[in-house]
C-alpha positions, 0 to 999 in steps of 0.5 A, a space after each residue: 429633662 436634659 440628656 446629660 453630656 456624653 463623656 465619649 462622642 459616638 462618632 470618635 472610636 477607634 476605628 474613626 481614629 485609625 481611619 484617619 491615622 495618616 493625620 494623627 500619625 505623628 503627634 500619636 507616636 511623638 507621644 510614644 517616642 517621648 515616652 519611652 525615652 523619658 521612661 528609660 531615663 526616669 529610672 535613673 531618676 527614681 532611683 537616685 531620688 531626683 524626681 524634683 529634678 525633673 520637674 524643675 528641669 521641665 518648668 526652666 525648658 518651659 521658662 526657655 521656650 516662653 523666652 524665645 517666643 517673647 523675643 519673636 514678638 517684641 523683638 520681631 527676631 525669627 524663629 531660627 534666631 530665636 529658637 525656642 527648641 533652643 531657649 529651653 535647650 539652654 535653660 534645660 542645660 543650665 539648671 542641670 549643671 547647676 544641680 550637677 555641679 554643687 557637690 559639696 551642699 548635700 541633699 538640703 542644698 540640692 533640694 533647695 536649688 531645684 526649689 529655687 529653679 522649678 519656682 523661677 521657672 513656673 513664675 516666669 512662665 507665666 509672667 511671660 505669657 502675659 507679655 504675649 497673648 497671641 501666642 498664649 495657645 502654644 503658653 498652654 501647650 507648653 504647660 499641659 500638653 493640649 497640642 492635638 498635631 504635632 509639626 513634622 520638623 518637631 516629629 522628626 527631632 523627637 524621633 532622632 533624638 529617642 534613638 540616639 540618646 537610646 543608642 547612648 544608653 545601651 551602648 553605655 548602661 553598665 557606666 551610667 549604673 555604676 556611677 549612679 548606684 556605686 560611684 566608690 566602685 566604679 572609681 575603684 575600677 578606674 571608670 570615668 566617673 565625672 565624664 560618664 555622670 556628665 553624659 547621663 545629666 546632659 541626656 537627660 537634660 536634652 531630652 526633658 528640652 525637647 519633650 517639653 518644646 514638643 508635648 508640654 512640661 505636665 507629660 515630661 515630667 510625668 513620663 519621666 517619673 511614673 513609668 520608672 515608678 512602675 518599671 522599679 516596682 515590678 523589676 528584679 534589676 536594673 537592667 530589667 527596669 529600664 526596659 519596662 520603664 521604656 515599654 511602660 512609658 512609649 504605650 503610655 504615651 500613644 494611649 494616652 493620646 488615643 485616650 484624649 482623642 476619643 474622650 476631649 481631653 488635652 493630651 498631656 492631662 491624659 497621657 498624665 492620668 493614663 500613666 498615673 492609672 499604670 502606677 495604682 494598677 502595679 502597686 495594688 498588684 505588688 501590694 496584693 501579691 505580697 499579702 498573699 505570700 505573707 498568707 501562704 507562709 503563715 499557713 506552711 509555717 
């Protein structure tokens, strides 16, 4: 009889993996610099009920990104002509202002945009791919984030932009909460609502570009919408959401590459399951908790 498979090779632990950290340095903390990025902003994605944006908004950066390495091989441009940091940057963009822009259809219309985009965009990435078989390994990294290393030139665009778009971010909280959950006050209080809901979709739009050029759409999209989903369950306020989301989403992101290392998963499908894991674990929580203080009040009453 044959032994069946192990799920975890005895030679990958974390000691092996640590000994060898100067050569998962970067893809590791890309993942976790991502992740909390994208988990502060998904709070403003949870909490206005834009989660379909994100997807559709990382499936157009994917469509952007397969464009880009279309025109490198029929065309036989250069990556710096035909960037595809910069095809998903436009494409990221263009979707986003498309939703942003349409004020006036509702949420039915709203809704049937992002529809419209994240189908366009998954379909014509995979059109796309068929066009381009040699690069059909970056095709897959792009929808599932498989990519084990992580280029320097891509580490360091990931990192500048968590900080600056972080710095944004704390220096500009109090607006982008305003705007987002009372935009009638913050217009009373003379606030530059369109400017400040410009900035918040234009970061928003920046960084689900990036992180799907870098890490693939599946763990953009998850690290945009469950560690908010985790962070707003637990939280007294905002303000305290979007650091949990932050936190929540950065250890996610690195022990979710720890996960695919030491089990041979492709590393978005685990920093995927790790976050989605995050989320059960505090919703039984939350949800036992609140039995227990409907018991204990039931018993004193």
């Amino acid at each position: 009889m044959t032994s069946p498979v192990a799920l975890i090779d005895a030679d990958l632990t974390l000691r092996s993996f640590f000994d060898a950290w100067e050569f998962y340095r970067m893809p590791a903390l890309t993942g976790a610099a991502a992740g909390g990025l994208l988990g502060v902003l998904g709070v403003y994605v949870v909490l206005r009920r834009l989660v379909f944006l994100s997807a559709a908004v990382s499936q157009a950066a994917g469509l952007g990104v397969a464009l880009a390495f279309l025109l490198q091989v029929q065309l036989g441009l250069s990556a710096s002509v035909a960037s595809p940091t910069l095809g998903a940057a436009i494409f990221t963009i263009a979707v986003t202002f498309l939703v942003a822009s349409d004020r006036g259809g509702g949420t039915l219309r709203r809704d049937s945009l992002l529809g419209f985009a994240y189908l366009v965009g998954a379909a014509g990435m995979l059109a796309v791919a068929k066009h381009i078989r040699q690069e059909l390994h970056d095709i897959s990294s792009l929808l599932f984030g498989s990519a084990v290393a992580v280029l320097p030139d891509d580490f360091h665009v990931v990192v500048w932009m968590t900080a600056v778009l972080l710095v944004v971010h704390l220096l500009g909280w109090r607006g982008f909460g305003a705007v987002s959950f009372d935009k009638a006050g913050a217009k009373v209080r003379g606030m530059p609502v369109r400017l400040l809901e410009i900035v918040l979709f234009v970061t928003l739009a920046l960084a689900i570009s990036v992180a799907t050029r870098v890490i693939g759409a599946l763990p953009t999209f998850a690290f945009s919408v469950l560690p908010a989903m985790a962070a707003v369950r637990v939280s007294p306020n905002v303000q305290v959401s979007l650091v949990v989301a932050g936190l929540v989403g950065a250890a996610t992101g690195f022990a979710g590459y720890l996960a695919a290392y030491m089990w041979r998963l492709p590393v978005g499908t685990s920093q995927t399951l790790i976050a989605s894991g995050v989320v059960v674990v505090v919703e039984v929580a939350w949800w036992i908790t609140r039995l227990a203080r409907r018991g204990s009040t039931r018993a004193t009453a």
